[in-house]
N, C-alpha and C positions, 0 to 999 in steps of 0.2 A: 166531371169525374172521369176519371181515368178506363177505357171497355176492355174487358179482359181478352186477350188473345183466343182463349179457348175457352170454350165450355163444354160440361159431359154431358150427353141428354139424358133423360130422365130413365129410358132405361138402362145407362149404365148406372146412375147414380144407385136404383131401386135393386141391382146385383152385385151393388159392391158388400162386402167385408164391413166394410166400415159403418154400413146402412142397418145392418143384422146386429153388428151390436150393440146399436142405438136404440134398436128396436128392442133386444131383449131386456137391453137395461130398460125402459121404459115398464117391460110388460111384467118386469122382477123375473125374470127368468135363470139372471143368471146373480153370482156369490154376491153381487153389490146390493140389497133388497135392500135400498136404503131409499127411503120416503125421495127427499129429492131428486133421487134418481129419473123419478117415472114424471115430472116435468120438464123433461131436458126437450127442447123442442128441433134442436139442429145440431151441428158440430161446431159451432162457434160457444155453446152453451154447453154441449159435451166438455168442450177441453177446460172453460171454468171447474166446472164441475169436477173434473179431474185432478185438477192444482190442489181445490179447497177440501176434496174427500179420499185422498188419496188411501186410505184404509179401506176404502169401497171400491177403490177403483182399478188399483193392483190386482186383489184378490179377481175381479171381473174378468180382466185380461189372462190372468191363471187359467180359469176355466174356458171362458171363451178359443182359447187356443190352442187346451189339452194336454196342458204341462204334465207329465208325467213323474210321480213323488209318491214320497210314505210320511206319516206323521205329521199330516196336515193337511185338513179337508175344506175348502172356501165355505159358508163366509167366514171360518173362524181361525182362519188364516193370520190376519193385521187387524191389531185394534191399539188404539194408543199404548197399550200399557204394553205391549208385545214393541214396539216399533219404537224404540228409545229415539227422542232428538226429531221425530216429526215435525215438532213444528219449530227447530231452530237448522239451518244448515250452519253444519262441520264436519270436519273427518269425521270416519266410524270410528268408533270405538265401544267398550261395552259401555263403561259408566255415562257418556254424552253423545256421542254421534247414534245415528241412524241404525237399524236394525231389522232387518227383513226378514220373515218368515222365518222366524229361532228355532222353531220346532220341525222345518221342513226337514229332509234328507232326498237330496235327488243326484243325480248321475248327468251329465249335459250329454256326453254321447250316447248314453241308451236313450235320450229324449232327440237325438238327430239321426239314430239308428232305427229309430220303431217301426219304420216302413220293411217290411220281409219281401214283397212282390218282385217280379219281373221287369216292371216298368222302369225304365233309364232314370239313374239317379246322378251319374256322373257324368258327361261328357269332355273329352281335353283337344283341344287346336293348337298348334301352332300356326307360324309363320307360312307352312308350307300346306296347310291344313287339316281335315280331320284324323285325327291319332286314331282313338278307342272311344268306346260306352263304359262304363259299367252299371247294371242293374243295381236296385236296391237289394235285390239278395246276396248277386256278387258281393258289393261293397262291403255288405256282413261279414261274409265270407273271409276277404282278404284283412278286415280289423279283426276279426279272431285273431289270424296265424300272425300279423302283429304285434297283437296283444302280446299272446306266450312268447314271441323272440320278447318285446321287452321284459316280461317277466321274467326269461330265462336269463337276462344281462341283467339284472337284480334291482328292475325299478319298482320303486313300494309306491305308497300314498306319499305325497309332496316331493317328493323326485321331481328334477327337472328332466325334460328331455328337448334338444333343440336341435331346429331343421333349417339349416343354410341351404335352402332346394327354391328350384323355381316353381312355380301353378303350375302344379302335374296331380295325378290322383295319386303317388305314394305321399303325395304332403299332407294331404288331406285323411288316407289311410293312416298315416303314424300320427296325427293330430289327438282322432277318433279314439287309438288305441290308445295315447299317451291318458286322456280324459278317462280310458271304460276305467281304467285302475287306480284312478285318484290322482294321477302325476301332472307335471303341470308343462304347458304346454308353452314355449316361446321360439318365434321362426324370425329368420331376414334372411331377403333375397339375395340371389349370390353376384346381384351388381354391388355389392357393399364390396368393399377390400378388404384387408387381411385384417389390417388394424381398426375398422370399422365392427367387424365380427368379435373382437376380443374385446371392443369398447363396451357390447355389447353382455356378451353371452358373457365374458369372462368377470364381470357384476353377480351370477345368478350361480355360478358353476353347474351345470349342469352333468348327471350321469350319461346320457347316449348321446352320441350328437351324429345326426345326417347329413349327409353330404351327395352333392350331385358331382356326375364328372364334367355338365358342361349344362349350357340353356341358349338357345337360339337369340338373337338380337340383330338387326337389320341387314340381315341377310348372311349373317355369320353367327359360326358355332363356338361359342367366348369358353375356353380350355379353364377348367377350376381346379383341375386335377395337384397341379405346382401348387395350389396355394393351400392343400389341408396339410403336410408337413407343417409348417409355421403353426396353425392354428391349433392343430393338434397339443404342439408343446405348451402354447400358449393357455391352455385349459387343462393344467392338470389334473380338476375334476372327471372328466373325461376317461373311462373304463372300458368303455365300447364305440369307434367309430364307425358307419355302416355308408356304404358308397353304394349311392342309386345310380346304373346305368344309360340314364337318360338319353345324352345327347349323342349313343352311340360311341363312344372314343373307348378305347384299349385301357381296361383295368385291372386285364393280368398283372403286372409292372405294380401294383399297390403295396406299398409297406406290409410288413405282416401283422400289423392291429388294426388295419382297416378290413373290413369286412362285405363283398359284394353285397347287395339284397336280398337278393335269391339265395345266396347260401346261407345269411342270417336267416330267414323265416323259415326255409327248409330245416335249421339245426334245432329248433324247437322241438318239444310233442307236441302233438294236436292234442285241440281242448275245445271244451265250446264258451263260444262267446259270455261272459258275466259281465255285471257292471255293480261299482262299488257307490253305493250311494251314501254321500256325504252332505255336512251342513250347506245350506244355502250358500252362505259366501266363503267355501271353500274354494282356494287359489285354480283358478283355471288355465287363465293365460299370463304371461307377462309381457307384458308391449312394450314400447322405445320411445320417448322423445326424438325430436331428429337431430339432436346432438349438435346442432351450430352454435352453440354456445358453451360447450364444453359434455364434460362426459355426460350420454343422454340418461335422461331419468327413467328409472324402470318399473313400469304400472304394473301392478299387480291387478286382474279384474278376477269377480268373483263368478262362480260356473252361475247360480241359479237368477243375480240380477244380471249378467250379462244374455243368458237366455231369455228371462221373462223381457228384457228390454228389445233384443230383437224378433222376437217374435209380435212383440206392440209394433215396430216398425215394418215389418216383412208382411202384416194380415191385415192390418189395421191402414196404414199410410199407404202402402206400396198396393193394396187388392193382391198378394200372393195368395195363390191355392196351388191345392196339389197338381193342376192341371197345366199348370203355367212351366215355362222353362224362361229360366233367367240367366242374363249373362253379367259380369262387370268386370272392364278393364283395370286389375290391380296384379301387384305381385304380393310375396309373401311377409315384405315386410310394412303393410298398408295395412289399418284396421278392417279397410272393404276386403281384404279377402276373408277376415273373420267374420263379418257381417255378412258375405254373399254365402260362406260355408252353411251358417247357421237357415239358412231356405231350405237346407235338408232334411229338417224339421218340421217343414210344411208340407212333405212330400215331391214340393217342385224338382225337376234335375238344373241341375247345376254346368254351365258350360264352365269351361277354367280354357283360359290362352295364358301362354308361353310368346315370348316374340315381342315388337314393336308394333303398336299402334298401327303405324303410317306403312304396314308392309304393304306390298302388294300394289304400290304408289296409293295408298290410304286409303282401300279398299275391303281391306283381308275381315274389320271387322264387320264391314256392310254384309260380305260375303258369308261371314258365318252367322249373324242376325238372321238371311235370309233361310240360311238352309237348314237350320237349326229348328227354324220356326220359333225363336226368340218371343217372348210378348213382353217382359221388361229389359229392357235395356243400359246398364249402366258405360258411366264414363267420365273424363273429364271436361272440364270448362274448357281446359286448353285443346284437348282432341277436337273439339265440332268448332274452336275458331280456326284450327289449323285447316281442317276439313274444306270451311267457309271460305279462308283462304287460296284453297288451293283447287276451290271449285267443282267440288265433289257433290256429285247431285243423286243419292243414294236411290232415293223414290226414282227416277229413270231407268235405273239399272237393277233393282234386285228386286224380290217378292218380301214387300215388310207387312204383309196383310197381317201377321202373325202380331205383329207389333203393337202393344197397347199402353206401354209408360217408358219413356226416360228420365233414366236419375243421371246428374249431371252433380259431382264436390270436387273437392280438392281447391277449389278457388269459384271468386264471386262469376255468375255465369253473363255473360255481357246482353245487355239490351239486342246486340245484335246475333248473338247467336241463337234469341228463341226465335227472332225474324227467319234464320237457315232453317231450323227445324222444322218449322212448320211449311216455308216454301220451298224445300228442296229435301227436305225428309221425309215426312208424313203429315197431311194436314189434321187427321184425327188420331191427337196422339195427347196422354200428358205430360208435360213436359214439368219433371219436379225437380227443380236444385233445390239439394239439401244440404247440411251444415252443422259438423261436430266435430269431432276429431279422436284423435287416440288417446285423451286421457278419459274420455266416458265411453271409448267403443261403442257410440251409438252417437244420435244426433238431434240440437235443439233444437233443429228446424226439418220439416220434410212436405211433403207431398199430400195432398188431398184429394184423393179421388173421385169425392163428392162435391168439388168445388172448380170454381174457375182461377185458370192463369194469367195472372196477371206480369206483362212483358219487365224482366227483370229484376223479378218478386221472385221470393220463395215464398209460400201457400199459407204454410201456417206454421204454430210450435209445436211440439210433439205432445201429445198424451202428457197430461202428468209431471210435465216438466213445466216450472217457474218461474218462466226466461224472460226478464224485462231489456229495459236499455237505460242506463242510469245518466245523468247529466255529470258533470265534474262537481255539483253539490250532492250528485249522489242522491238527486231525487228520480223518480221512474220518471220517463219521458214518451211521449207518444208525436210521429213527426216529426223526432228531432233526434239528429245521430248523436251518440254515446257508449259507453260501455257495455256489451251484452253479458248480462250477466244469468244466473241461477239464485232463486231466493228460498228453495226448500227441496229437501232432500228428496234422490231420486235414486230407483237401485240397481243403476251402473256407474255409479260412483267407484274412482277404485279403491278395491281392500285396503290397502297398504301402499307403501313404495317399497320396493326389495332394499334390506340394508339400512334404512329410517327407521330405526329401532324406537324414537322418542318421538315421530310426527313430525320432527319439523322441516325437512325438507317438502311435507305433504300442505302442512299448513304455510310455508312461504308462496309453494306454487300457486295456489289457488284463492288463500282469504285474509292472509296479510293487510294487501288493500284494504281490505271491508269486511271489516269482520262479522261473522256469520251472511256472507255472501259468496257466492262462487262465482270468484274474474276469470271467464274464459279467454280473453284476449283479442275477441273481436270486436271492431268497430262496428255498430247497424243501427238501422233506423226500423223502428215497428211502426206498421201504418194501420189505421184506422180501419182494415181491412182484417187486421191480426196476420199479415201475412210480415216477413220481413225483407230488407234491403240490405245485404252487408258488402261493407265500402271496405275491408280487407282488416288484416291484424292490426291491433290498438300499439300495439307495437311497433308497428312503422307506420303508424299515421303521422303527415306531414303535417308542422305548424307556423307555417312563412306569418309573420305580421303577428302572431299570437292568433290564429285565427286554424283552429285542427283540423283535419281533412284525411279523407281515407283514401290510400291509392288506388283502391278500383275503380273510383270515377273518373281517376285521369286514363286508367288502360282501357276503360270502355270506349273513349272516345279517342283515344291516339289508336289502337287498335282500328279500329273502321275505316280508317284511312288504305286504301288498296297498297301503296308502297310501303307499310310498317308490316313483317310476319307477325311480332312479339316484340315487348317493350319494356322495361324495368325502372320505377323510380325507386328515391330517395331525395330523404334530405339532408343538405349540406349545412352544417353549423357554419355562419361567418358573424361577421362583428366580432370579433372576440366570445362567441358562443353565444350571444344576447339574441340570436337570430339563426334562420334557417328559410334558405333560396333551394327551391324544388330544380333536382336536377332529373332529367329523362335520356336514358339510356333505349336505343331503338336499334331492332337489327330488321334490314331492308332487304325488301326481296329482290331477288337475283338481276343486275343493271340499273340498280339505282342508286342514286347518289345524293349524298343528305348535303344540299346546298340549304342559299338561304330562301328559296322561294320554297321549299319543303319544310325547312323549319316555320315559316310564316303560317305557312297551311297545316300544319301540327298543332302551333299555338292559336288559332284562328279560331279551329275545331273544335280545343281545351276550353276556349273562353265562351265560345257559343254553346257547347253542350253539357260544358260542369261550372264553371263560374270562371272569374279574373283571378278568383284567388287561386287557384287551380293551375294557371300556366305558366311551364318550368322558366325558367330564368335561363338555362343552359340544357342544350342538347346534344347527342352526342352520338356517335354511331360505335355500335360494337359489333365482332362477329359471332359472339355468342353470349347467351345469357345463363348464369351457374344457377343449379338446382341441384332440389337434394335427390336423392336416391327414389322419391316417391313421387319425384315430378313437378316438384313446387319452388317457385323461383326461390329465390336466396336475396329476399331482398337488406337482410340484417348483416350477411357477408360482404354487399358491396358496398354498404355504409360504415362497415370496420377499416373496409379495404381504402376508402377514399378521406377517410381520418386519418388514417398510419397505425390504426389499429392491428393486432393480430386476430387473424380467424382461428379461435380456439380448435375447433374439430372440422379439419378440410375432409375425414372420412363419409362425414356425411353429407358429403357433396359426389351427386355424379361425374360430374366434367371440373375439379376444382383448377384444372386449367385454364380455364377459361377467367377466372381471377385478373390473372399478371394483368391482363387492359385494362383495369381498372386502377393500377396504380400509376403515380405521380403523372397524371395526366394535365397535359398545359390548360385546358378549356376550366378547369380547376380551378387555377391559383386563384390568389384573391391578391387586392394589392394592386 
């Protein structure tokens, strides 16, 4: 059997989060006083428990975590007859889908405002490093005078308001304020371009839209200012535009309907802070698809299951307390920046960066973990291979005593990167890759604090979530990769899609396939451990011979090779389409050169560490590889690209120059 890289000892196990509410549930203490409850003997038996009673179980995490509401008191919160479509998953709706706490009324930012103290609630970095604090009282403070400028530009309840700004605390301030008033909150960072932001916002129309004059990025100040003309026109909903001074640059020169910050929030009256409390799954935020397929789809998430589900994840999975400061490297247009905002709920402070990862020669965020005094730490899978790559040995150089969790998404985290973490980051640490995405703002898979890591696992499934792996018969499967799916409703599911007036653009995303099932689109394997493996999207899984496979166990192992940085499959249709030859894309580090005794040791690698079916047929060397805006390769765009396909939306690509080397490439033809 396989020994877990880490384990927590028993007194962290006996002070976690996780340990207290197993313990209450046990002793009936808290809204779940449900007979079963009080034999639950671990958290392998917890999260049963949790699937099969979700009427008890919701309501538990309410309490346990201090949600804050009217018109509805735990246990009598959920009970079948309250909770329509419990036990069938489909869209919400009134007559069949799902139903959460009907009679609640709450507010999400007076539930991420209720801390009034002194203690730092916000902190902001850049590139160049520490900016400002602000306290939890401040932070009231300034989503008051917020608030009234929006009230004063005429935003009511369901009003949109939206923020094209980089992780700074006015995004997070006009978030707060957009939420105390019932309006609905939707942001993307302003590496998107012109026509990426109209693909966007210009779906939802929004009444205020934000804007930055500029945001830091690898060592330069990227000018925004030229591109809100265009956007502006582009949104004629648009009543009031409001320019945040960030990166410093000259905003005298502003149109006369853009409006500084400062002079917005000074044209208000002062008022005190209120908060409008609405239904449960009143529209909160609306999120993005990443649009490489055409215009992105627009999530609608609801305030009270997107709250109740991060705060399951943030107390529960993660050990967050007030005591804790958390960081995660995201921008604005990334679920994790909604997810790390909503720890202000837990009383934690919050770090937010502006800037590049790799500043500072890929330092800048060890540098702020340390001085920060960080104790969870987010990131990406690709940050700590690049890290690994480039020989970054954090534990030598900073003070991480502070340091108690890393959460690693956005992609599968490689076997070899928890080997770095642990011997070149901290050896007493957890290390939790997790796994969801922006259409549930929250995640199937996370982190166990009370458990062990096992190298290239994620831990366990979340609370309350029904996440199997299905076979192509569509039966559940244990030890054998398939379909990750969802098989019962859970309440960050989103409201609606903006514009999907009849469902069906909501019912093709997700249960089409399999009806009354929820296809996320990942490929993973659940192991006997309950923890999972996921080998990358079901959507670009390769099928050379007829025989499926998931790209992350070919980048796990072409990656660990010292001369690969990064590496990109796909697969190529040949025979007349009857078949598909795995092709691997590799960009190499600085003086090397993709011969064929490198290609041998690439495929050598493939075949000893993932299988024979596994090794590309064709290799190929590129200088760069396309991603979207959020960091995530493009592996759908360079399989358009190497058909003669068109890439429907290149806006949602960072670098979508990076393309052109992928067409009519000779190593290609077939023939």
């Amino acid at each position: 059997m396989t020994q877990p890289i880490w384990e927590p000892d028993s007194g962290r196990i006996a002070r976690a989060r996780l340990s207290e509410f197993l313990d209450r549930l046990r002793s009936g203490q808290l809204a779940a006083r449900s007979p079963s409850a009080r034999t639950l003997v671990d958290v392998a038996a917890l999260y049963q428990w949790s699937v099969d009673h979700p009427e008890s179980f919701w309501p538990a995490v309410w309490e346990f975590c201090g949600i804050l509401a009217e018109g509805v008191v735990p246990p009598q919160a959920v009970d079948l007859d309250v909770v329509h479509g419990l036990e069938r998953m489909a869209p919400p709706d009134v007559e069949h889908g799902p139903r959460w706490f009907r009679e609640a009324r709450l507010n999400f930012a007076e539930n991420l405002l209720r801390h009034t103290d002194d203690d730092p609630a916000l902190v902001a970095w850049n590139e160049h490093g520490r900016k400002l604090g602000l306290t939890h009282a401040e932070l009231r403070t300034e989503v008051a005078r917020c608030t009234a400028a929006l009230r004063a530009s005429g935003v009511e309840v369901g009003d949109r308001v939206a923020g094209y700004l980089p992780n700074i605390p006015e995004t997070v301030v006009a978030m707060l304020a957009t939420a105390s008033l019932g309006a609905i909150w939707s942001s993307c960072s302003p590496d998107f371009g012109v026509q990426g932001v109209l693909d966007r916002f210009g779906q939802i129309e929004p009444k205020v839209l934000l804007v930055a004059d500029g945001y830091h990025y690898g060592g330069r100040v990227i000018d925004c200012r030229d591109r809100v003309p265009a956007i502006r026109v582009g949104l004629p909903s648009v009543t009031r535009v409001v320019m945040v001074p960030y990166a410093g640059l000259d905003v005298s020169g502003s149109p006369e309907d853009v409006t500084p910050w400062g002079e917005w929030l000074a044209m208000a009256p002062e008022e005190q802070l209120s908060f409008v409390r609405m239904p449960f799954d009143h529209p909160l935020y609306i999120m993005y698809s990443s649009g490489t397929t055409g215009l992105p789809k627009c999530m609608v998430h609801g305030a009270g299951g997107t709250l109740l589900q991060h705060l399951k994840e943030l107390v529960l999975h993660t050990d967050l307390g007030p005591d804790d400061v958390i960081f995660y490297y995201t921008t604005c247009g990334w679920m994790m920046w909604n997810w790390l905002v909503s720890a202000l709920a837990v009383g934690a402070t919050v770090v937010l960066y502006d800037g590049s990862p790799m500043a500072h020669d890929g330092t800048r965020l060890w540098e702020l973990a340390a001085a920060e005094r960080v104790s969870v730490f987010g990131t990406s899978a690709k940050f700590l291979a690049l890290c690994r790559k480039s020989g970054i040995a954090p534990a030598r150089g900073h003070d991480l005593s502070a340091l108690r969790t890393i959460l690693s998404t956005g992609s599968p985290l490689s076997p070899q990167s928890y080997d770095y973490v642990y011997d070149d980051v901290k050896p007493d640490v957890c290390l939790s890759s997790i796994s969801g995405g922006t259409d549930i703002i929250s995640c199937f898979a996370l982190g166990n604090p009370t458990g062990a890591v096992y190298r290239g696992e994620l831990q366990m499934r979340g609370l309350g979530m029904a996440v199997a792996v299905l076979d192509e018969a569509g039966r559940a499967v244990l030890g054998q990769a398939g379909e990750l799916v969802c098989t019962r409703p859970f309440p960050s599911m989103p409201v609606c899609f903006w514009g999907d007036s009849d469902g069906a653009r909501y019912r093709a995303a997700y249960f089409d396939r399999t009806p009354g099932v929820w296809q996320h689109g990942d490929w993973a394997t659940l192991t006997e451990r309950g923890g999972l493996v996921i080998h990358g999207r079901s959507d670009a899984t390769l099928n050379p011979g007829g025989v499926r496979m998931g790209t992350a166990d070919i980048y796990r192992q072409v990656e660990s090779l010292s001369e690969v940085v990064e590496s990109l499959v796909v697969g190529q249709d040949v025979d007349d389409g009857t078949d598909v030859r795995i092709v691997l894309f590799v960009r190499l580090a600085p003086g090397t050169r993709l011969d064929d005794r490198l290609r041998e040791r690439i495929r050598s690698r493939v075949r000893e560490g993932a299988s024979p079916h596994h090794v590309p047929r064709v290799i190929v060397s590129v200088d760069d590889i396309p991603r979207t805006v959020s960091g995530k390769i493009s592996e759908l765009a360079v399989r358009n690209v190497i058909h003669g396909r068109p890439v429907l939306n290149m806006e949602a690509l960072a670098n979508p120059e990076s393309l052109g080397q992928f067409a009519n490439l000779p190593e290609l033809r077939q023939g």
